[in-house]
Structures are given as C-alpha cells and as structure tokens.
N, CA, C and O atoms as a printed pandas DataFrame, in Angstrom:
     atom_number atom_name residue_name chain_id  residue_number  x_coord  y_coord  z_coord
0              1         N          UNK        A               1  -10.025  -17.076    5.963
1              2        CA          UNK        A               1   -9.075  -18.001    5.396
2              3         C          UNK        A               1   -9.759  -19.357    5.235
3              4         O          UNK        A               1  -10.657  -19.709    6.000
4              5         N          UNK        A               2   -9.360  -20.043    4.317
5              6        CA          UNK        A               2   -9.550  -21.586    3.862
6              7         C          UNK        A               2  -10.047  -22.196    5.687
7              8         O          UNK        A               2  -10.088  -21.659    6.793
8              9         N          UNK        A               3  -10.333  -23.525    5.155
9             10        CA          UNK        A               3  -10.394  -24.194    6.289
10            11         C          UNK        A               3   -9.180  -25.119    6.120
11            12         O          UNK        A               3   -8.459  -25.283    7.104
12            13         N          UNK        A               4   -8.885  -25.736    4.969
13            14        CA          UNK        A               4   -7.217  -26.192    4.735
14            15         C          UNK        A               4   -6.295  -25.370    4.190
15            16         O          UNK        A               4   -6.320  -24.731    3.138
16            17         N          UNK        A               5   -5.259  -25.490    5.261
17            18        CA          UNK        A               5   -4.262  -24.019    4.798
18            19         C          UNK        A               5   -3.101  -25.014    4.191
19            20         O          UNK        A               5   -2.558  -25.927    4.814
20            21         N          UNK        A               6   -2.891  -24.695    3.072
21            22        CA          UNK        A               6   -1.257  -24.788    2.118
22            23         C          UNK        A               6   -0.249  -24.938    3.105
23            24         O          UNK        A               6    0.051  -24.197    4.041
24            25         N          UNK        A               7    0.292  -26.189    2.680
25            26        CA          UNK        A               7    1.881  -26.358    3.400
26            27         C          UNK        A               7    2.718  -24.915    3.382
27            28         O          UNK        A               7    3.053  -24.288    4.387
28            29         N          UNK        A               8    2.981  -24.531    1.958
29            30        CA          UNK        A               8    3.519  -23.626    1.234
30            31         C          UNK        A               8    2.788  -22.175    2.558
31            32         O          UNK        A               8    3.343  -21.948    3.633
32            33         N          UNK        A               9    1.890  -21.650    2.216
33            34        CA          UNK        A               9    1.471  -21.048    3.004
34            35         C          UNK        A               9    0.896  -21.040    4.717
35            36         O          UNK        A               9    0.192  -20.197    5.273
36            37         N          UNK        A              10    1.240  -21.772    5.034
37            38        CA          UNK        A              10    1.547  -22.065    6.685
38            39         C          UNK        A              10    3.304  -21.371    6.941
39            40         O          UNK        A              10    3.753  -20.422    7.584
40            41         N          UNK        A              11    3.839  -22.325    6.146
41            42        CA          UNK        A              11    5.938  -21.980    5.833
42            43         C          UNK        A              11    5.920  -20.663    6.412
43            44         O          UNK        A              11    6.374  -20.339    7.509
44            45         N          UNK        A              12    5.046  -19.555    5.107
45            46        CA          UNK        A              12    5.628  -17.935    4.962
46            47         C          UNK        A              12    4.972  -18.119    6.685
47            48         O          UNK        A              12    5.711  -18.229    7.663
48            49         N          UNK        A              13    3.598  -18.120    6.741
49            50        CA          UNK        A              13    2.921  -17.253    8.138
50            51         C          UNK        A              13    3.965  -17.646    9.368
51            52         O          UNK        A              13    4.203  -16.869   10.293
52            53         N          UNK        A              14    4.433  -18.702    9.266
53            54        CA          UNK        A              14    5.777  -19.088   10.422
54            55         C          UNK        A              14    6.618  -18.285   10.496
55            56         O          UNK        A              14    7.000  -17.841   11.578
56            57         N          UNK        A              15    7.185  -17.850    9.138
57            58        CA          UNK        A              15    8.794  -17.122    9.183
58            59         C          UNK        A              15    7.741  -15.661    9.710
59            60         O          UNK        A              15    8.391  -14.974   10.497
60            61         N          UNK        A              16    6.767  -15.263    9.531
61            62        CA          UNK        A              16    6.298  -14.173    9.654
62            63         C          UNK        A              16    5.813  -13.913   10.837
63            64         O          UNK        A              16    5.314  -12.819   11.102
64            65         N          UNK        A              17    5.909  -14.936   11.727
65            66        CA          UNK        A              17    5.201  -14.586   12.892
66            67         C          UNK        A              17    6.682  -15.119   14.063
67            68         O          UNK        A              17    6.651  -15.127   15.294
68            69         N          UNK        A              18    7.447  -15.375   13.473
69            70        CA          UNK        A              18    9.181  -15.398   14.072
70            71         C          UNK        A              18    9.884  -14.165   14.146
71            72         O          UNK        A              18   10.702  -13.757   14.970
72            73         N          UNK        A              19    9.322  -13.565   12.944
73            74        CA          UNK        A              19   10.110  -12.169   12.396
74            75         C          UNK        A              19    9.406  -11.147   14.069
75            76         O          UNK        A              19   10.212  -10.645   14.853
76            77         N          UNK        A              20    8.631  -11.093   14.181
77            78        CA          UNK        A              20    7.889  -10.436   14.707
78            79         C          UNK        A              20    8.056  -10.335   16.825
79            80         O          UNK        A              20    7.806   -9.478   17.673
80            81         N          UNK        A              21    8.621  -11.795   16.828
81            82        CA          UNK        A              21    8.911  -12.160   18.083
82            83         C          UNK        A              21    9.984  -11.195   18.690
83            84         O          UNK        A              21   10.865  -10.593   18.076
84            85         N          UNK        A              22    9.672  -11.181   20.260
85            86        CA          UNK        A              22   11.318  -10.259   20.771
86            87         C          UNK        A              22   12.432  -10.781   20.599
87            88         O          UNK        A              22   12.463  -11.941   20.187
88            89         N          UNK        A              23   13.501  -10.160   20.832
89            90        CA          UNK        A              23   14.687  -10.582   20.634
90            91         C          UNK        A              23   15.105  -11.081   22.098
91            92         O          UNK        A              23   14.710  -10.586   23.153
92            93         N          UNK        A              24   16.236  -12.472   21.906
93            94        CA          UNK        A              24   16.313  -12.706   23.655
94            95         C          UNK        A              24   16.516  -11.613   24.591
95            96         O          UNK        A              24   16.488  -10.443   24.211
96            97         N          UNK        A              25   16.732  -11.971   25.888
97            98        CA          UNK        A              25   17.312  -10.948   26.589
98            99         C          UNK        A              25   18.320  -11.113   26.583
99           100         O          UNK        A              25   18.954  -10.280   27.231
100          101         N          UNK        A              26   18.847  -11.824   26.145
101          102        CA          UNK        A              26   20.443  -11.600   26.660
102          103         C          UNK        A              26   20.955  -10.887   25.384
103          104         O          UNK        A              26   22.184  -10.817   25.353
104          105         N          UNK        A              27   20.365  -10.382   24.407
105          106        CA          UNK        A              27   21.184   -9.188   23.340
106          107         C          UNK        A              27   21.072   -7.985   24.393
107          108         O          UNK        A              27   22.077   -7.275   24.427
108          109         N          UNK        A              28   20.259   -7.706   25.067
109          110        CA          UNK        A              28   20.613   -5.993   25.687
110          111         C          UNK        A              28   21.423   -5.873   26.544
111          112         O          UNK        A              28   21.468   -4.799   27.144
112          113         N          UNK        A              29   22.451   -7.075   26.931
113          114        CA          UNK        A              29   23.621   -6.636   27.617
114          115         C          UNK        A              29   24.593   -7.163   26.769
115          116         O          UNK        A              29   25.773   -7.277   27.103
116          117         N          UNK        A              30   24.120   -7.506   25.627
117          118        CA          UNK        A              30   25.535   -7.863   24.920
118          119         C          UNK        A              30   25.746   -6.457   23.930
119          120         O          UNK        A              30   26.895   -6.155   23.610
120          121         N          UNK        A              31   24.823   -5.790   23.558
121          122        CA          UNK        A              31   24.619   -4.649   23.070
122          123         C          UNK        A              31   24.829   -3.682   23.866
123          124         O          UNK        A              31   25.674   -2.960   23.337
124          125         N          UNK        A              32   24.549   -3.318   24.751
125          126        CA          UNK        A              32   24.754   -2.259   25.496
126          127         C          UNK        A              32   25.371   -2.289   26.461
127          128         O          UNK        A              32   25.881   -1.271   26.929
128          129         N          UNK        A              33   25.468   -3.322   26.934
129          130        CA          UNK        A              33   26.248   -3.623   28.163
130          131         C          UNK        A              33   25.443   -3.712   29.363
131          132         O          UNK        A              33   24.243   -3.440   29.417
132          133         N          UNK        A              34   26.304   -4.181   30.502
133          134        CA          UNK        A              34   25.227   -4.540   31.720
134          135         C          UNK        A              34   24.924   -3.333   32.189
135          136         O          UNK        A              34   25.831   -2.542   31.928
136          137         N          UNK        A              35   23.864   -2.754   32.884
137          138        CA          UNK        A              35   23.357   -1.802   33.279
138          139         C          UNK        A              35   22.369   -1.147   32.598
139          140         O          UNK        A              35   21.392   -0.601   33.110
140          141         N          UNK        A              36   22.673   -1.218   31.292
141          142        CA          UNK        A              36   21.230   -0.406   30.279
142          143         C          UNK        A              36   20.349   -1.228   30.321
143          144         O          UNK        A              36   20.573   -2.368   29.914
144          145         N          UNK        A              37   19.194   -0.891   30.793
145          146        CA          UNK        A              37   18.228   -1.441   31.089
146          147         C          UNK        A              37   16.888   -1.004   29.747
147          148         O          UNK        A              37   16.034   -0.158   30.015
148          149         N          UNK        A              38   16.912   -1.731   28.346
149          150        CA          UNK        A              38   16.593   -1.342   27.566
150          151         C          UNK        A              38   15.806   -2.972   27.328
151          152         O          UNK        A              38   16.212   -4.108   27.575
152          153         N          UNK        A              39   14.543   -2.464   26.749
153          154        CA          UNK        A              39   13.435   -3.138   25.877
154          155         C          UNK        A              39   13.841   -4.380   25.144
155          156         O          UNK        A              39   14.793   -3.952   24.491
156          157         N          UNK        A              40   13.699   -5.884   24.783
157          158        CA          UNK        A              40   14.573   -6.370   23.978
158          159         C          UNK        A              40   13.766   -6.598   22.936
159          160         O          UNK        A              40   14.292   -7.405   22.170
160          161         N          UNK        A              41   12.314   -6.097   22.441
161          162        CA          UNK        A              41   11.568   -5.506   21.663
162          163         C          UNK        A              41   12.005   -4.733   20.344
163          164         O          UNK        A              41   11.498   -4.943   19.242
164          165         N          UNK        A              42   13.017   -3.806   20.601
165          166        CA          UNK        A              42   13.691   -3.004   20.210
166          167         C          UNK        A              42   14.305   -3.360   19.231
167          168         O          UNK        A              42   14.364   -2.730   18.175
168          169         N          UNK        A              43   15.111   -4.966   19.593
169          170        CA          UNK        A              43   15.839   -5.819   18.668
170          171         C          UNK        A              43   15.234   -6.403   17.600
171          172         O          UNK        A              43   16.008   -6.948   16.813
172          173         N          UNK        A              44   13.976   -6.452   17.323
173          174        CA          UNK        A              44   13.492   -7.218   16.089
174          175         C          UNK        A              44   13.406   -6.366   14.996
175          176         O          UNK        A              44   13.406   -5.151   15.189
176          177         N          UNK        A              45   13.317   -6.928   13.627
177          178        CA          UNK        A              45   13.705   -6.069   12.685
178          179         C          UNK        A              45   12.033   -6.030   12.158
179          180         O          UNK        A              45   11.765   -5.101   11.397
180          181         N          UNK        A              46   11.155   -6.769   12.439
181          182        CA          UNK        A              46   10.376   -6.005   11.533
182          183         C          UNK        A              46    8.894   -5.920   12.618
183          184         O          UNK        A              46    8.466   -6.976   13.084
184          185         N          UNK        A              47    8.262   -4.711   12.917
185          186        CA          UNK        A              47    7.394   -4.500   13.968
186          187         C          UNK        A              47    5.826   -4.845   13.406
187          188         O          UNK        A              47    5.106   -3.897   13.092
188          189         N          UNK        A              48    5.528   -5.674   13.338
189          190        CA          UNK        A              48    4.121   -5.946   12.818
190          191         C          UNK        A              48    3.126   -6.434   14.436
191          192         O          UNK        A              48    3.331   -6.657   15.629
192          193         N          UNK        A              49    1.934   -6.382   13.378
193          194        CA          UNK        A              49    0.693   -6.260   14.959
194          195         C          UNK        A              49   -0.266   -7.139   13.891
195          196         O          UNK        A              49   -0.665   -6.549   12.887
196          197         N          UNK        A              50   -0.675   -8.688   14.123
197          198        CA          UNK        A              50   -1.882   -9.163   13.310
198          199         C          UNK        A              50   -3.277   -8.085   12.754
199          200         O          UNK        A              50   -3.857   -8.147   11.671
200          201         N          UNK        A              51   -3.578   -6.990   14.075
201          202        CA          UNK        A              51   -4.372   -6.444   14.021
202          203         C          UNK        A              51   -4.197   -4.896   12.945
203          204         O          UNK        A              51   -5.102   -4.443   12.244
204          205         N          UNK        A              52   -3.167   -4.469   13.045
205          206        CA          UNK        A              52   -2.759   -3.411   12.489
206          207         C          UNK        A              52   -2.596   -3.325   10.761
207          208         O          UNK        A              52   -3.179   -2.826    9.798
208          209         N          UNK        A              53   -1.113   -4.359   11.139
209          210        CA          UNK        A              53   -0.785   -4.203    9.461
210          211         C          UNK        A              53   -1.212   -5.763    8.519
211          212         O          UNK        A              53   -1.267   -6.911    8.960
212          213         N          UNK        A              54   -1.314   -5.563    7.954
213          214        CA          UNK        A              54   -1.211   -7.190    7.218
214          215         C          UNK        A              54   -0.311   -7.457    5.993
215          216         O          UNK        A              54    0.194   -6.671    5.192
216          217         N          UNK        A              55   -0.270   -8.543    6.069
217          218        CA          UNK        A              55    0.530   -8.890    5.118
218          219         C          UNK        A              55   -0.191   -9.689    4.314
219          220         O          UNK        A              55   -1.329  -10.110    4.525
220          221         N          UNK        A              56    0.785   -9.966    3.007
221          222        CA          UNK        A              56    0.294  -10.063    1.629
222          223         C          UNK        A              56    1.576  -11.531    1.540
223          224         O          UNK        A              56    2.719  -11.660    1.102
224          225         N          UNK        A              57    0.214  -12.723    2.473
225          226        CA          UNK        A              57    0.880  -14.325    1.851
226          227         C          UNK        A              57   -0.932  -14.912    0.946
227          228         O          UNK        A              57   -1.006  -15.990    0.356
C-alpha cells in the first residue's frame, strides 16, 4: 500500500475492520438468555481474517 493512504480509503478500511469485530457480550444473554454460554463471535455478520480473505477497497 501507498505510504499516504486516502481519507476516502482509510473511511471503507474502518467500517471494514468494525464489521469484523465481536459482538458485545451482553447480546448472548439477551439472545439466548442467561445460562447459554455461547461465543459472542457468532454475532458478527461478516467473518473476515486480514490474512485469509481480502477485500477489494
């Protein structure tokens, strides 16, 4: 990558690296209720890995 990165393109890599974050903990007892003891991983909608997949900004 550049050594100066685009306002514009910094923006997307933000929303893209938000998308990617867990979801709090406190959705797996609002979702399932207290006792399920479930991942809050689970909750994000889109599963990306820097290393794996890439994206196209």
């Amino acid at each position: 990558m550049a050594r100066f990165i685009h306002f514009s393109r910094k923006k997307r890599l933000g929303k893209l690296s938000r998308q990617t974050r867990w979801a709090p903990f406190w959705t797996v007892p609002k979702i399932y209720g207290i006792g399920r003891r479930v991942h809050p991983g689970r909750h994000t909608d889109v599963k990306r890995h820097w290393r794996r997949v890439k994206n196209k900004v």
